[in-house]
N, C-alpha and C positions, 0 to 999 in steps of 0.2 A: 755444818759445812756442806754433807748433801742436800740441804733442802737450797744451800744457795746455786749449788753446784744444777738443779734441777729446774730451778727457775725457768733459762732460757729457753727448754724443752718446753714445758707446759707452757710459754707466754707463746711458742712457734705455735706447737697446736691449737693456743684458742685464737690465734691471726688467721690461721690456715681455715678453721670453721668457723669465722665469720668473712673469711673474702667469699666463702661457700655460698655461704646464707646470702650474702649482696648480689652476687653471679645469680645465683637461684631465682632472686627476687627481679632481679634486672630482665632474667630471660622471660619470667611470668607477664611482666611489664608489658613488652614487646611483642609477646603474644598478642596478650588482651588490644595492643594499639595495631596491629597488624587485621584480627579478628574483627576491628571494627571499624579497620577501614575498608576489609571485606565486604562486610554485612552494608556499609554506605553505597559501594559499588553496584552491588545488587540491588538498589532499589528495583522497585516492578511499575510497569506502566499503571496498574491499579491507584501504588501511591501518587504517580504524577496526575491520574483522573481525577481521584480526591483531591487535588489541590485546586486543577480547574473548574470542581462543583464548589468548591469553597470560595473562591474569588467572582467566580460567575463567567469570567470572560479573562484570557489571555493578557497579562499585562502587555501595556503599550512598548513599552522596553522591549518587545519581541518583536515588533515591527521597523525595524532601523528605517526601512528602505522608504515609509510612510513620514518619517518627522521632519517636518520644516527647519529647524533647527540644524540639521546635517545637509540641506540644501537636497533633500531627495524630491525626486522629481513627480507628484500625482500623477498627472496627466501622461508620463510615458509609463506607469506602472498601468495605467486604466488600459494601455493600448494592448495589455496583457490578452490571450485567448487560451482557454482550457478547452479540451479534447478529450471526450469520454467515450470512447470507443467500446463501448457495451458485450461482453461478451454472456449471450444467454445464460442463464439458471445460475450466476455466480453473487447476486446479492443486489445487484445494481436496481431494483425498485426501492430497494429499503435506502439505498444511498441517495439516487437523486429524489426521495421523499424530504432527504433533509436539505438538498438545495434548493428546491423547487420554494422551500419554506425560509431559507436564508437569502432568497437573490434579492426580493423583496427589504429585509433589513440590512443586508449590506450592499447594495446597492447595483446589482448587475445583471445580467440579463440573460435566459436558460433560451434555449433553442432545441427542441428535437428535429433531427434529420432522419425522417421517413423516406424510405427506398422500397420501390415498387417490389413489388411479389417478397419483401423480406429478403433480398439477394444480401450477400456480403460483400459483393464487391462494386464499384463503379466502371461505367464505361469509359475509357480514356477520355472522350469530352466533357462526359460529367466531370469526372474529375478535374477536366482542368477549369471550367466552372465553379465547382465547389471552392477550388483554393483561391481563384480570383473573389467570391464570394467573401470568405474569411476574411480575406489578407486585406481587404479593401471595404468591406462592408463598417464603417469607424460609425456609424448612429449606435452600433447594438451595443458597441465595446463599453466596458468589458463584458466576454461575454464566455459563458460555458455551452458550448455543444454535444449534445448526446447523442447514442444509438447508435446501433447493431452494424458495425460495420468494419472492416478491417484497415490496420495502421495505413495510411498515406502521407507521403513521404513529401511533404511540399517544396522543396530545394528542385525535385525535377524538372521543376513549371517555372523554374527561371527567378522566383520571388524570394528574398531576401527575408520573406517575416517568418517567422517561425511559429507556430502554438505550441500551448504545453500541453502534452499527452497526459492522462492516468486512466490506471485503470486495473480489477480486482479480479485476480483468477481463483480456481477450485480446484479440487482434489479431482482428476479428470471421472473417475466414474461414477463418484457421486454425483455430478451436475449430468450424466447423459440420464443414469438413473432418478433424478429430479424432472428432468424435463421430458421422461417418457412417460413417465406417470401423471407430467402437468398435461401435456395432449391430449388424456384423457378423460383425468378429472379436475383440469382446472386447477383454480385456488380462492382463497376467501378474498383476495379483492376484489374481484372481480365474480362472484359467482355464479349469476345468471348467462354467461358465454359460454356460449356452446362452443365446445376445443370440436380439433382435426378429429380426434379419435373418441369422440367420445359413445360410449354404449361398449366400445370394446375393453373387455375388465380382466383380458389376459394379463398374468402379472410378468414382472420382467423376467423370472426365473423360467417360468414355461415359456416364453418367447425365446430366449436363450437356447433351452433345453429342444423347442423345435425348430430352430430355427425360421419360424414362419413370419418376420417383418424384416423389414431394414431398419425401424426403429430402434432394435434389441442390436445390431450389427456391430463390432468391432470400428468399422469403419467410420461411423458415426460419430467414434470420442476423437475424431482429429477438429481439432475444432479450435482449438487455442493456440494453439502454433500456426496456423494460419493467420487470424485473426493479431499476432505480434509481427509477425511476415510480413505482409502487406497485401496490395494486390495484382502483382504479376502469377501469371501460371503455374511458375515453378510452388509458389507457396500453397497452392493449395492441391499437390500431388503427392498424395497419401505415403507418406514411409520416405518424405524426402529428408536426407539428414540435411541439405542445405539451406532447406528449409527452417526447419531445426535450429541451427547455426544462424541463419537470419533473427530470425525472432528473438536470439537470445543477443544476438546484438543491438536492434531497435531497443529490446527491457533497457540494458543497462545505457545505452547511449541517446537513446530519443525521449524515454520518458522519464516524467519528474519523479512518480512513486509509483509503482505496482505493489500491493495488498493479496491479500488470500479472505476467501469468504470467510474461512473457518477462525478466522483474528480481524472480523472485521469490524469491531469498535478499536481496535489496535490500530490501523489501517486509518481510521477517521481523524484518531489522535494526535498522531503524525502530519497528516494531511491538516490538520490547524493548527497546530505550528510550523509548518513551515510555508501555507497559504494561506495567513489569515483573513487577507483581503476579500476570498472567496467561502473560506470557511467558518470564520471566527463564528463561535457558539455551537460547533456544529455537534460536540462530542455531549451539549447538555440537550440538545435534541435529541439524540442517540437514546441519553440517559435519562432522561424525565418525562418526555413527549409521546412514548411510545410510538417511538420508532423505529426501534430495533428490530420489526419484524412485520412487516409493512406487509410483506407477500409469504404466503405459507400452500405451499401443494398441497390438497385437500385430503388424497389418499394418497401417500408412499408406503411401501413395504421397502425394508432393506433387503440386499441380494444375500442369496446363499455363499456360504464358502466356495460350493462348485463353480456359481459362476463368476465369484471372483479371482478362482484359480485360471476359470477359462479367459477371461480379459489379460490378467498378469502374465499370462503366456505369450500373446500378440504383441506385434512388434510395436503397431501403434500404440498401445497404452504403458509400452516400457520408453518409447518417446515421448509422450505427454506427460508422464509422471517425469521423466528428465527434466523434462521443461520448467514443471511444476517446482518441482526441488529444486530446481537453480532460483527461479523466481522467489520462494520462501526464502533461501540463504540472505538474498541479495537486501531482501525485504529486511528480515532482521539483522544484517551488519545496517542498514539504513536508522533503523529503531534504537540500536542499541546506544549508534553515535549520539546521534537524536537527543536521544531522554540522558547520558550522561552528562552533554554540553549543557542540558536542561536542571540538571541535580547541582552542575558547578556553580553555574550562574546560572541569572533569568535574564541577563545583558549579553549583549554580541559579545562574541570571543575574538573578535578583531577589532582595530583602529586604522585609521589612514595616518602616517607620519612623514617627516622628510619631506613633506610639499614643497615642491620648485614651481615656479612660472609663474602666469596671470592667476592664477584661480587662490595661490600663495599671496599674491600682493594683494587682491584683492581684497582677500576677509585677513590680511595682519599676520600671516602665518610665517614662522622662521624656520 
């Protein structure tokens, strides 16, 4: 009688330890699919690289705006104009090494704009010649324009066309410490050019430490914030935060991608897929061509702790590295979207639907 009477007991506890065990296993389950939808998320730009050294070139499915088939339009895409507004010592030989080598295979046309004495900015006439130039020069298009010169804002000259800006900054004292050292000794492209300074073999730390150039100056590293600014007065008056504030509106509002030296095959990756028309192959130039390092400063020494302390103290280099860091952020939420859209699909993540009117009756659409 008790072993009937005991039954019910024992049959509760072996239900009890096996919903356990299901719970247990369910939660493991969910883990592991949680875990590895993680780990998919995380892909790295490395793996998105190896896919396009594996295929050779960007499938066509990444260029919507190119297929005859969706009725896109060539000839208004060719009217396209890229704007490479070069800021010294931040990578840009090694960059336009690969266009200069691409315009040829995809078909478009590089223009350097050389400005007297190396000045950053234009005279109002020029300027307004240069953008009549651009906007209106349709034999060169499409076309990329380089060199050393700061953002211009073409809406003010009254014209309606727009170019597309980019363009690649630097960690602000590594590029003044690059380019005071390139003064003097050069770099292997170029080796036989005798620089501004050269014979003088002060290094930047004893320059620093006596203060005896304007080379070594604090005031020296404003130079990207202008250069995003444009070219009225106010942007290039040392410690202006409206300045500041400027530039960090043109990044996010005027230009297509701003990059960092220091992620620049990251920077190229990006920059072809989402301008292949100008870019496409650009990242296996990087990677096979020997590319990647086009220009090398002959002698650098890195700076001492002191006089990194002595920069990090000024006000200018605690705005320039502002800058800097907003640009990096901007840069990677760009990247991150980027290469996700990229891991979901390799097709547009949009359609056109609901078509009304003539362009509806015309191709049958309901």
């Amino acid at each position: 009688m008790s072993l009937y009477r005991s039954f019910p007991v024992k049959a509760s506890a072996i239900f009890c330890i096996f919903m356990c065990t299901v719970v247990f296993f369910q939660r493991q389950i969910y883990e592991l699919k949680e875990n590895y939808r993680s780990d998919r998320s995380e892909i790295t730009v490395r793996d998105h690289r190896k896919q396009l050294s594996e295929v050779g070139e960007i499938n066509s499915l990444q260029r919507p705006i190119l297929r005859s088939d969706e009725h896109a339009s060539n000839q208004g895409y060719d009217d396209i104009v890229v704007i490479y507004n070069r800021v010294p010592k931040t990578g840009s030989t090694t960059l336009m090494g690969i266009v200069y080598n691409l315009c040829e295979i995809n078909n478009f046309n590089v223009l350097h704009i050389n400005i007297t004495k190396n000045v950053n900015t234009l005279s109002l006439v020029d300027q307004r010649v240069f953008v009549d130039n651009v906007s209106h020069w349709d034999a060169v298009k499409p076309a990329l324009y380089h060199g050393h010169m700061a953002y211009l804002q073409f809406s003010r000259f009254g014209t309606s066309f727009t170019p597309m800006y980019i363009n690649v900054i630097r960690r602000p004292l590594d590029r003044l410490v690059s380019y005071y050292y390139f003064l003097r000794y050069g770099d292997d492209l170029r080796p036989n050019l005798v620089r501004r300074r050269q014979g003088n073999t002060m290094s930047f730390d004893e320059c620093v430490e006596n203060a005896q150039s304007p080379d070594c100056s604090p005031d020296k590293i404003w130079l990207q914030i202008p250069y995003f600014c444009g070219q009225t007065a106010e942007c290039w008056s040392k410690g202006s935060q409206w300045a500041l504030e400027q530039a960090k509106h043109n990044l996010v509002n005027n230009y297509l991608l701003v990059g960092v030296m220091e992620e620049l095959e990251d920077y190229i990756y990006v920059l072809e897929l989402t301008l292949p028309r100008y870019f496409s192959g650009a990242i296996k130039q990087f990677q096979l061509d020997g590319k990647s390092h086009l220009r090398r400063t002959k002698k650098k020494l890195e700076p001492s702790d002191n006089t990194v302390k002595f920069f990090e103290s000024s006000l200018l280099w605690r705005m320039e590295d502002e800058f800097y860091q907003f640009a990096l952020e901007q840069f990677h939420f760009i990247k991150r979207r980027v290469l996700t859209a990229f891991q979901q699909s390799s097709k547009q993540n949009f359609r056109y639907e609901k078509i009304r009117g003539p362009v509806a009756s015309s191709t049958g659409s309901r």
